[in-house]
N, C-alpha and C positions, 0 to 999 in steps of 0.2 A: 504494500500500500504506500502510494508516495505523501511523501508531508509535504504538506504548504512552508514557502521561504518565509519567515518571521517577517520579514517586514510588510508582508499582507494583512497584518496587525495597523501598520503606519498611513498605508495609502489608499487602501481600500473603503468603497462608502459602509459606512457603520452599520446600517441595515444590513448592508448583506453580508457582512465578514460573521453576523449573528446566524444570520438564515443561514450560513455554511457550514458553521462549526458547531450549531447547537444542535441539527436534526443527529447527528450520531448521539449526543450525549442523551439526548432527549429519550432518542429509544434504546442505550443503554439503561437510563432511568426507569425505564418501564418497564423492562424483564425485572428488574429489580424490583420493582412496586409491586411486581406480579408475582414474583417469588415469594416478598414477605406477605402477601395476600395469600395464597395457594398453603403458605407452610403453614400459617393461621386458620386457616381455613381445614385443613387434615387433622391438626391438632386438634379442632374443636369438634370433629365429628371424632376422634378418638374419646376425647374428654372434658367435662368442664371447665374442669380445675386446671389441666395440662392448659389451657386457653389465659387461666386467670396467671398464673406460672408465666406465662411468654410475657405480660403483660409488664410484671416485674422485675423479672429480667432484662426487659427494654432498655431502661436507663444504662445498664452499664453495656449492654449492646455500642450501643449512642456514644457513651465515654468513647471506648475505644476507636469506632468511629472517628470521631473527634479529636484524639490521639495519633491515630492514623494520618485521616483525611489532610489535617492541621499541621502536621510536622512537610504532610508533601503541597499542602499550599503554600509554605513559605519556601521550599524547594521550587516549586514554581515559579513564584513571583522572582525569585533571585535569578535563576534561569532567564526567564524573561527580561529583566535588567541586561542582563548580562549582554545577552541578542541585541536586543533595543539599541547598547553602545558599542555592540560588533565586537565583545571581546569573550569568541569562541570557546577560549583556554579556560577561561576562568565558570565560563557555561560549565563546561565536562568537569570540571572541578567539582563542582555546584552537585552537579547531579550524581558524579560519583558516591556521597557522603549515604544517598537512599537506603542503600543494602547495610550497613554497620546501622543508621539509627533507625531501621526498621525493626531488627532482629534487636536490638538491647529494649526497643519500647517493647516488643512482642515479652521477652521474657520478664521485665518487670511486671507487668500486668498480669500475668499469668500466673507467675509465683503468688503476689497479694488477692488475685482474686479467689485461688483455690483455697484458701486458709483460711480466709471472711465471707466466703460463701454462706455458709451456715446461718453466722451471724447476720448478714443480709436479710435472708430470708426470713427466719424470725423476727427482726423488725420491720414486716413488710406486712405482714399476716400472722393470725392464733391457728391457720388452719394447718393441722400435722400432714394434711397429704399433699395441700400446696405445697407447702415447705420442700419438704422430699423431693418436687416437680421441680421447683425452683434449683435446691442445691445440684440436683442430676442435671437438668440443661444448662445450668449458666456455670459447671465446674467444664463441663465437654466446647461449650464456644467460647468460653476464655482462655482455659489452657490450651489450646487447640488454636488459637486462632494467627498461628503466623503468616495462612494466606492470608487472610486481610489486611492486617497492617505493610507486608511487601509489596502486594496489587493495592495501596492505597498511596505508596509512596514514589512508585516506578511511573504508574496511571498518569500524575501529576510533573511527572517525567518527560513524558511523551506529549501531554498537552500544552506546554509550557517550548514546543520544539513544532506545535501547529500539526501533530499525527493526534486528532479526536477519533480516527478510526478503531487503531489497534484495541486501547481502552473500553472500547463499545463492543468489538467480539470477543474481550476478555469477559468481561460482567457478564454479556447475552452468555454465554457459555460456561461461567458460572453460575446462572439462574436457572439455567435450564439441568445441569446434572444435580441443582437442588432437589428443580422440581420433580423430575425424575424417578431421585433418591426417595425421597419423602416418602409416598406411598407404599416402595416395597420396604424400609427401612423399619416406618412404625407401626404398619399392620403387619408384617413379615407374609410378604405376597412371593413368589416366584421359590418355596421351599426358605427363605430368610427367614430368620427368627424374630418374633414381632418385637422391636424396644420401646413401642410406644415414644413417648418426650424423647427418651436419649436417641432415638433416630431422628427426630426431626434436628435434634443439633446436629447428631454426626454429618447429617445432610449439609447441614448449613457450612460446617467446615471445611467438607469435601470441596463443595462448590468454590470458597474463598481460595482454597489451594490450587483449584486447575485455574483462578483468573489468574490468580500470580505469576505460574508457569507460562503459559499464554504471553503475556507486557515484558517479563523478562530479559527476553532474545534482545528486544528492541531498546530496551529501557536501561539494559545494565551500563552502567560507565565504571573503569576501574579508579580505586578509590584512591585519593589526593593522600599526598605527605602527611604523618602522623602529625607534623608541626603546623600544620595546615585547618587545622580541624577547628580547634578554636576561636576564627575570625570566621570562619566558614559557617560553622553551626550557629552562632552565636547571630550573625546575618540571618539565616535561617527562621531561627525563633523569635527574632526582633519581627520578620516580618508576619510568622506563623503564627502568635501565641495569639492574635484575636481571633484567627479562626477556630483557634483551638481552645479560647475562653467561652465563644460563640456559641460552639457546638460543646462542649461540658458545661455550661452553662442549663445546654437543655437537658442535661443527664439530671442535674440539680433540681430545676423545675420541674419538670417529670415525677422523679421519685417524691418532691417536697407535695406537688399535686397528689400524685398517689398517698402518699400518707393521712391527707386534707380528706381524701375519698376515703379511704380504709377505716373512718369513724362514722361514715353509713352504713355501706354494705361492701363486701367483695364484688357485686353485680357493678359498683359503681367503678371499680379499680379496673373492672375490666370493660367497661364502656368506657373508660376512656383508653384504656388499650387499644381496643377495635378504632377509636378517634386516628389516634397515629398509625396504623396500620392504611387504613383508606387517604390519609393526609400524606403518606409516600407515595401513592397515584396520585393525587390532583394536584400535588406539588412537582412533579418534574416539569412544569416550563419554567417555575419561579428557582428552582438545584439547576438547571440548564443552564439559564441568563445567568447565578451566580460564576456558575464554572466557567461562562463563554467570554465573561469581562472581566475577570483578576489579567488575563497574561495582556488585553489589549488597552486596557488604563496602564498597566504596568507600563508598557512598551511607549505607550505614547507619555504618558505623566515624565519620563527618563527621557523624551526627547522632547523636551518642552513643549510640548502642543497640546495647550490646555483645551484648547476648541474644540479636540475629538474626546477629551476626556469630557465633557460635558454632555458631548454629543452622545456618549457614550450611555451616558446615565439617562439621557432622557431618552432614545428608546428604549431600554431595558424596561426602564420602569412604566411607557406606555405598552408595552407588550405584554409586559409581566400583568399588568390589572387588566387589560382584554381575554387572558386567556384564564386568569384566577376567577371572572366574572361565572367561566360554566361550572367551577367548583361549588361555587356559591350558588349556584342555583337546584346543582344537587343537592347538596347538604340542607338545602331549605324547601324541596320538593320533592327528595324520595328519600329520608334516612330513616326509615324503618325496613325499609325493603335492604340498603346497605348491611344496615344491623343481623338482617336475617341470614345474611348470608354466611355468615361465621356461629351464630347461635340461633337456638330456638329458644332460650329463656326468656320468657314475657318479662320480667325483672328486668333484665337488662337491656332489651328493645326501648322498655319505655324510659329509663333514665337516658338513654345514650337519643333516641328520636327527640328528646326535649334539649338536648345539653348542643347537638347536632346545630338547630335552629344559629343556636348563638354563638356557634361558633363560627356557622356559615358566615353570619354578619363581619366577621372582621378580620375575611380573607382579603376584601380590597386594601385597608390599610396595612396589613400585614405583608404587604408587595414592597413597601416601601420600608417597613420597620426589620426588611432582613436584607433587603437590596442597598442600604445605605452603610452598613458597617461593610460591606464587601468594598463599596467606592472606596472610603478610610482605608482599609487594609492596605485594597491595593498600589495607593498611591503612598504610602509609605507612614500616614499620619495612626500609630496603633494607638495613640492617645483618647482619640473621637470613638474609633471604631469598637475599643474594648469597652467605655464609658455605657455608647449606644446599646451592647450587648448585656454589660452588668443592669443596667438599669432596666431593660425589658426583663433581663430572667430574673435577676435578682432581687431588686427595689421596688418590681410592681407585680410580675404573677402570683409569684407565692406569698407575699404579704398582702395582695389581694384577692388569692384565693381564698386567705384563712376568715379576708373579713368577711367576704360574701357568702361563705359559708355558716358563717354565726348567724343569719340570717335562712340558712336553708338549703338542701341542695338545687333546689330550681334554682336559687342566687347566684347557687357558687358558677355556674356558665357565664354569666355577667364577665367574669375575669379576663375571657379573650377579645371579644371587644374592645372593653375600654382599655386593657394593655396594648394592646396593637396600634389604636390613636393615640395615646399619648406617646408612647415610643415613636412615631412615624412624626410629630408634631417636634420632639426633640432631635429629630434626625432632619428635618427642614433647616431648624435656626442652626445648625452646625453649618449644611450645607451654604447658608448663605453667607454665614461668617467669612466661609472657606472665599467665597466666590469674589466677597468684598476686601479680604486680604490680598488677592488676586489682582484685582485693581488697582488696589494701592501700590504693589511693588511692581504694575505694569508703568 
């Protein structure tokens, strides 16, 4: 597959350098969405509780994620610097570093998570058989997971170098021997022995391991002088750690939400489970535009052309709320029918068909309160972009889930809405700051 020359980033009209490089990511996104749909979906006709189990495990799913994702955004973004000012050497440099800080994040997490598993789980739920579900799927996709953090780092390798192809038949091709996996894994179809939960993770890790293999060939660089490592990483995470605040961020909110739910009912821990499950379908145009504009602000912010960075931003974010708009009209016109498709518990149709409603409401704003710490990231300012992050996950969900639930759980839906507006209202008066400093030193 040939890559596009990086400088298709600098000269190219903005619409269409999107329209090029987002439909790969777009429907890499969607195997993906289909997979965590499909494995949710197997699980819950195996069991209830293996349903409410995936639910809990999610957050640190998310971490690592985030860990991953986060460590090969700042590899990117530096990459692309590097292109931007035509200094190849120090690109391959750059990207060499992937394979060493993949494998030491893989094994730290792995280690801690196998020992606190336990303790995880019991503070997550009283129930003995969740528990059990939980410690068995979230010990096998953590300690297990060094496809994912290699294919998160390599991925971000290759898109940072204008190849969005190779990344999209790695994921498609990891989605698909999940989805594969899954049914003969947890029912033990084809003479397999049935593992219920522990097959759906085995699945899930298998899958992370052949994307890896897949980006590899193309993604490996050998790695830079040992004395080398410390301006290099350190560049890295200066420019990575808000995506990686961003997205742990959401591991935080998640579980602090889950907890806020787990003093009604379990039904409600796992309506909003099934919430984020369906929220990785209607969100890949809004994960696309994030991934299709980090390397082309990079590129251009590094060659002073503030005028495509601008441009940049404004269609993202008009494309991102045209296409978030059909989200919103499912989650406000068929979410009991979504619901069903993963459970049949009347319980949980009706908290999750009500909580659905409100949360449909503030997918528009929600275009702009995830689309604008990416602009900061990218352009080098991690001050704004971490702030924009702490303050949606940190300062306003969870401290306003707890209120709107003293109030009630129909209340406690309230909380994505108004989070979303006022995060999207504080990510304007940045942007203008930005625009009118700009000015001044023009």
């Amino acid at each position: 597959m040939k890559e596009m020359d990086s400088s298709f980033f600098g000269t190219e009209k903005i619409s269409k350098i999107i329209w090029k490089i987002a439909p790969p990511v777009m429907l890499a996104q969607l195997i993906q969405a289909l997979y965590n749909i499909v494995d949710s979906l197997f699980v819950g006709r195996y069991s209830e509780s293996g349903l409410t189990a995936l639910s809990i495990v999610y957050p640190l799913q998310l971490l690592m994620i985030a860990l991953g994702v986060g460590t090969g955004v700042g590899i990117n973004t530096s990459v692309a610097y590097y292109l931007g000012v035509r200094e190849q050497k120090q690109a391959d440099e750059t990207a060499g570093t992937a394979l060493p800080l993949g494998l030491v994040l893989w094994g730290l997490f792995a280690v801690i998570c196998y020992f606190l598993m336990p303790a995880y789980a019991r503070m997550s739920t009283d129930s003995q058989i969740v528990i059990e579900e939980v410690v068995c799927y979230g010990r096998i996709v953590c300690v297990c997971s060094i496809g994912l953090f290699l294919e998160s780092v390599w991925s971000k390798v290759l898109q940072a170098n204008g190849d969005m192809k190779t990344p999209m038949f790695a994921q498609i091709i990891g989605a698909v021997v999940n989805i594969v996996l899954d049914p003969i894994l947890i029912f033990g179809w084809f003479g397999v022995p049935q593992m219920g939960i522990a097959g759906a993770a085995i699945a899930t890790v298998v899958g992370q391991i052949a994307a890896a293999l897949i980006v590899m060939p193309k993604a490996y660089r050998r790695s830079p002088a040992r004395r080398q490592y410390p301006s290099i990483v350190k560049k890295i995470y200066v420019l990575g750690i808000p995506n990686i605040l961003m997205q742990s961020a959401y591991t935080f909110y998640i579980l602090g939400l889950n907890l806020i739910l787990a003093t009604f009912s379990d039904q409600a821990v796992t309506a909003l489970g099934l919430y984020y499950k369906w929220q990785t379908f209607f969100f890949i145009p809004l994960g696309a535009l994030q991934t299709c504009i980090v390397p082309v602000l990079s590129y251009n912010y590094a060659a002073a052309d503030i005028g495509r960075c601008k441009k940049t931003l404004s269609v993202s974010l008009l494309w991102g709320m045209i296409l978030m708009f059909f989200g919103t009209l499912c989650f406000e016109l068929i979410p009991a029918q979504m619901l069903s498709v993963f459970t049949s518990d009347p319980e949980v149709i009706a908290i999750g068909a009500y909580g659905f409603h409100w949360i449909g409401i503030g997918f528009i704003p929600m275009v702009t309160s995830l689309i604008f710490p990416v602009f900061f990231q990218a352009i080098g300012n991690a001050l704004k972009s971490s702030l924009l992050t702490v303050v949606r996950t940190v300062v306003l969900f969870v401290p306003l889930g707890y209120v709107f639930s003293r109030f009630g759980l129909h209340t406690f839906w309230l909380t994505f809405p108004v989070t979303e507006t006022l995060t999207t209202l504080l990510g304007c008066f940045f942007y203008k700051k930005f625009l009118d400093q700009y000015r001044v030193r023009s």
